[in-house]
C-alpha positions as a Markdown table, in Angstrom:
| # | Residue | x | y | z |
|---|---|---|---|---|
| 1 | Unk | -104.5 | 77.5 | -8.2 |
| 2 | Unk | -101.5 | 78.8 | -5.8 |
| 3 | Unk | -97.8 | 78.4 | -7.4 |
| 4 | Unk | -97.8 | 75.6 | -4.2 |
| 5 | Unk | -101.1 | 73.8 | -5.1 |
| 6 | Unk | -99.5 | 73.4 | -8.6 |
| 7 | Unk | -96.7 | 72.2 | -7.8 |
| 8 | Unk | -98.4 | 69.8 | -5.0 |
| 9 | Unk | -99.9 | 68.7 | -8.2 |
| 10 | Unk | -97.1 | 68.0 | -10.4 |
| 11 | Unk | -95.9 | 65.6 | -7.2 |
| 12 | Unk | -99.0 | 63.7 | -7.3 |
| 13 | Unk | -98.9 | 63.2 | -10.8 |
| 14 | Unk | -95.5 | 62.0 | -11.0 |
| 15 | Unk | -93.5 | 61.6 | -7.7 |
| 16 | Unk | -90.9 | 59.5 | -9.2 |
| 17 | Unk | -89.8 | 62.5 | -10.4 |
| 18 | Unk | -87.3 | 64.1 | -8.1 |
| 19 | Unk | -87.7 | 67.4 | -9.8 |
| 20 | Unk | -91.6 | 67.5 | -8.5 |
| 21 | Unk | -90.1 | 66.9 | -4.8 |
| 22 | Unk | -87.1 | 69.7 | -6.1 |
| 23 | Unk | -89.5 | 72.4 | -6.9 |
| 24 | Unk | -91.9 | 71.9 | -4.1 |
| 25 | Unk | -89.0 | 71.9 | -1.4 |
| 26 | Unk | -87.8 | 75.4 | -2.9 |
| 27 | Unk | -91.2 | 76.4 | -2.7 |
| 28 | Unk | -91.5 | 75.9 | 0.9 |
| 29 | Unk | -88.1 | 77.0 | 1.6 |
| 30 | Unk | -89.9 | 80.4 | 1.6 |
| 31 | Unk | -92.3 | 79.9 | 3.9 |
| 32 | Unk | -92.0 | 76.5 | 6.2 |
| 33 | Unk | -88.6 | 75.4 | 6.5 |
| 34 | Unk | -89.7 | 72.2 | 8.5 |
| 35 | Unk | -92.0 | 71.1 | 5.4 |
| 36 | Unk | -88.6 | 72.2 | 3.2 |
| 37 | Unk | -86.3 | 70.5 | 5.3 |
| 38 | Unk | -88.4 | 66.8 | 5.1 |
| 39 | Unk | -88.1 | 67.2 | 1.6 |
| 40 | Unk | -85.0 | 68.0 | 1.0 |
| 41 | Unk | -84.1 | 65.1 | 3.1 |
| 42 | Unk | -86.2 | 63.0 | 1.6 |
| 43 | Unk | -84.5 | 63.8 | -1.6 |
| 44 | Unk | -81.4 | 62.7 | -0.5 |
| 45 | Unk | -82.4 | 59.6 | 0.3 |
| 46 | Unk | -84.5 | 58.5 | -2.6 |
| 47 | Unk | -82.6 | 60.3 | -5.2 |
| 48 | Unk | -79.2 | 60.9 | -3.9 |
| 49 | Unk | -77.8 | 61.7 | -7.1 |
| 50 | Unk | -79.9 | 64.6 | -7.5 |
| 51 | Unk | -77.1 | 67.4 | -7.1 |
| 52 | Unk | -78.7 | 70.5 | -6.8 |
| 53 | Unk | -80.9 | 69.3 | -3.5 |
| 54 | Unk | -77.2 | 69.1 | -1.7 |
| 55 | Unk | -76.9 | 73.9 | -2.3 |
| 56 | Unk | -80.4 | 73.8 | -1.1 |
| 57 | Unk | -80.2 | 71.6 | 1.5 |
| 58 | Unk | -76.7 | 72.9 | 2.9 |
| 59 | Unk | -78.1 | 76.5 | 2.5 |
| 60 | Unk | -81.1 | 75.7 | 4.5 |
| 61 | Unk | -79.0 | 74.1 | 7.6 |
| 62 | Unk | -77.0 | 77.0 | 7.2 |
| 63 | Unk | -80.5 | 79.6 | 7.9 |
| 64 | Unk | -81.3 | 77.3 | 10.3 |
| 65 | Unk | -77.8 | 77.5 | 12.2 |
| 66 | Unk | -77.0 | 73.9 | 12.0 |
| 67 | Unk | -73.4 | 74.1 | 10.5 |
| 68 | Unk | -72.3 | 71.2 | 11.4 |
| 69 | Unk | -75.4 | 69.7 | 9.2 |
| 70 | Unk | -74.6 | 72.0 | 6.4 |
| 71 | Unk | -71.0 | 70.9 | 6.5 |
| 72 | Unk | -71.9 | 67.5 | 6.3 |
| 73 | Unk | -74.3 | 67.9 | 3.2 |
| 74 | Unk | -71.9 | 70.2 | 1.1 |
| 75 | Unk | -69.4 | 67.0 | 1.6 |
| 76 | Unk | -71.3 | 65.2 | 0.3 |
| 77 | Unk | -72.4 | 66.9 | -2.5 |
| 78 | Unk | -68.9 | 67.9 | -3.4 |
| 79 | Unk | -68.4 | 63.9 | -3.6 |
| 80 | Unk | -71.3 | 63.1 | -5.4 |
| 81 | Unk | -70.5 | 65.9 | -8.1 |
| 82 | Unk | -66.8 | 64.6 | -8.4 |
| 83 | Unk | -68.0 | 61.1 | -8.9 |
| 84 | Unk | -70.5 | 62.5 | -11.8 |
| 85 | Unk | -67.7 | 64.4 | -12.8 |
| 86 | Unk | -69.8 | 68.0 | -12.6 |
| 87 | Unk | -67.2 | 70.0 | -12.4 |
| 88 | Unk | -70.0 | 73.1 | -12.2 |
| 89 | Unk | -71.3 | 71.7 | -8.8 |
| 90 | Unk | -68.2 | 70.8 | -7.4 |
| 91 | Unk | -67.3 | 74.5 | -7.6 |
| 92 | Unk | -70.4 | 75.8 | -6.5 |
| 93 | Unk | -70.9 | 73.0 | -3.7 |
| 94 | Unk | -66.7 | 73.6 | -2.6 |
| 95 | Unk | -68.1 | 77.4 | -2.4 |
| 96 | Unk | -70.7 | 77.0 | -0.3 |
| 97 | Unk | -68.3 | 74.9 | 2.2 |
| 98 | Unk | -65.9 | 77.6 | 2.2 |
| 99 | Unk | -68.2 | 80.5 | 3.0 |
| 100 | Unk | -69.5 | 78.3 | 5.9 |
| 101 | Unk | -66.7 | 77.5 | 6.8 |
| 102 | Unk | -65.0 | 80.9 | 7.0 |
| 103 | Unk | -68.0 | 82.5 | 8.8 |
């Protein structure tokens, strides 16, 4: 069974779990962005507290030349870390944003 099969898996067997969606959208990062990008998304909307889906999306508008989208994302994470008070995230999200935006 392929690292993807596996991890197709793991969604099937529980896709409440936003980590299942997480780790299958990294996964595809590497090889179909479009697939990555839907699930990403999808992330964002069904489990919008989900921080770490806000890098990886950002970072993936970002190879895919769509500043303006990865703008938008990093905000939005940088708000949804502050309001968890992840101070980590913040700093890693506010990093993102600066590279981007200092391109």
């Amino acid at each position: 069974m392929t690292r993807l099969e596996q991890l197709r898996k793991f969604l099937e067997d529980d896709p409440a779990d936003p980590f299942n969606v997480y780790a299958l959208a990294l996964e595809y990062q590497k090889t179909d962005h479009s697939i990555a990008l839907r699930l990403f998304k999808q992330l964002v909307l069904e489990h919008p507290n989900y921080l770490a889906t806000y890098y990886h999306l950002g970072k993936l508008y970002q190879t895919l030349e769509q500043k303006d989208h990865a703008i938008k994302i990093f905000n939005a994470g940088v708000e949804k870390a502050r309001a968890q008070r992840d101070t980590k995230s913040v700093h890693e999200l506010q990093n993102a944003l600066q590279e981007i935006l200092f391109e």
